[in-house]
C-alpha positions in Angstrom: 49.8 -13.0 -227.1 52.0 -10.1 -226.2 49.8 -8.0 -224.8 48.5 -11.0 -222.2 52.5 -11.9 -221.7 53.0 -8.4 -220.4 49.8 -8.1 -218.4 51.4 -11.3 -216.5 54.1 -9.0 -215.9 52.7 -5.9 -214.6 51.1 -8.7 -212.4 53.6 -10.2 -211.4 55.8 -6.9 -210.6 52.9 -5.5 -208.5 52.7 -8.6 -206.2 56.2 -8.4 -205.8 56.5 -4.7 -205.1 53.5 -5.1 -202.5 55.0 -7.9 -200.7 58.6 -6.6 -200.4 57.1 -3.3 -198.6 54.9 -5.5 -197.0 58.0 -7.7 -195.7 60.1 -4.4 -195.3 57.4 -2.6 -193.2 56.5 -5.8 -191.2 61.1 -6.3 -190.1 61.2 -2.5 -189.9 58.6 -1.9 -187.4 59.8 -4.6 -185.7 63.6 -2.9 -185.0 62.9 0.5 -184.8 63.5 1.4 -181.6 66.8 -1.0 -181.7 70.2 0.7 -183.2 72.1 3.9 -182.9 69.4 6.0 -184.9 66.4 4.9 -183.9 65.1 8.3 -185.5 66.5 6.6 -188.8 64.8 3.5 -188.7 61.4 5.2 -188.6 62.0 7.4 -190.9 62.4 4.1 -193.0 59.6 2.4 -192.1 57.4 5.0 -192.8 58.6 5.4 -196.5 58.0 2.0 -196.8 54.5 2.5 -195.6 54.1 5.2 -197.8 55.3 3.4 -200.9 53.2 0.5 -200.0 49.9 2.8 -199.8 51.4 4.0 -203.3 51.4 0.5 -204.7 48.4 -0.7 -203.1 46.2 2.3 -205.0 48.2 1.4 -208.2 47.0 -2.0 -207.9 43.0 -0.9 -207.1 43.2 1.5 -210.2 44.4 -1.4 -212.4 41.5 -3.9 -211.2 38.8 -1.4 -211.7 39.8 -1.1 -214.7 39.7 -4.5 -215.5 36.9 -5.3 -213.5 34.9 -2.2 -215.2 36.0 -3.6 -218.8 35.0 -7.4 -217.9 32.4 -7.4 -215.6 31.1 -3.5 -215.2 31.7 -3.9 -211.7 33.6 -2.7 -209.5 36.4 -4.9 -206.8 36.2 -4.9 -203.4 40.0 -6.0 -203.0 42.5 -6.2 -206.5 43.7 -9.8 -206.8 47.4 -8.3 -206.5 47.0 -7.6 -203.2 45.2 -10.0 -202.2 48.0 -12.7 -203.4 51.1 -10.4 -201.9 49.3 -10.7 -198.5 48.7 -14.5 -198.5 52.5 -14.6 -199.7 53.4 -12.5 -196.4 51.1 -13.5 -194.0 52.6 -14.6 -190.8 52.1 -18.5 -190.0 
């Protein structure tokens, strides 16, 4: 029972981690040529890129694993970032 209640929480904390950069990326590229330091803003958008790649892979690793373990083979996309981009998908 534990270990299932914090698998739902590594979950959970990867989807929201991937969406915020997601969201944070998305507004940032968006105003980055506005504003005083327009060499700033970029600066910020590409960490958020960067910690998104960093999330994304985190999230792959974690579903071949279970994907290796359940079914012995492999994901094309992990479910966590599949549901953090239907949570930020533009409409």
């Amino acid at each position: 029972m534990i270990k299932k209640q914090i698998d739902l929480r590594i979950e959970s904390k990867l989807i929201g981690k991937i969406a915020n950069h997601r969201l944070m990326t998305r507004d940032l590229f968006k105003k980055r040529h506005k504003g005083a330091f327009p060499e700033l803003n970029s600066h910020q958008c590409m960490y958020h890129v960067n910690e998104l790649r960093v999330w994304n892979r985190i999230a792959e690793l974690i579903d071949e694993v279970k994907q290796s373990r359940k079914y012995n083979i492999p994901s094309i996309i992990p479910y966590e970032t599949y549901y953090a981009n239907e949570l930020t998908k533009n409409k």
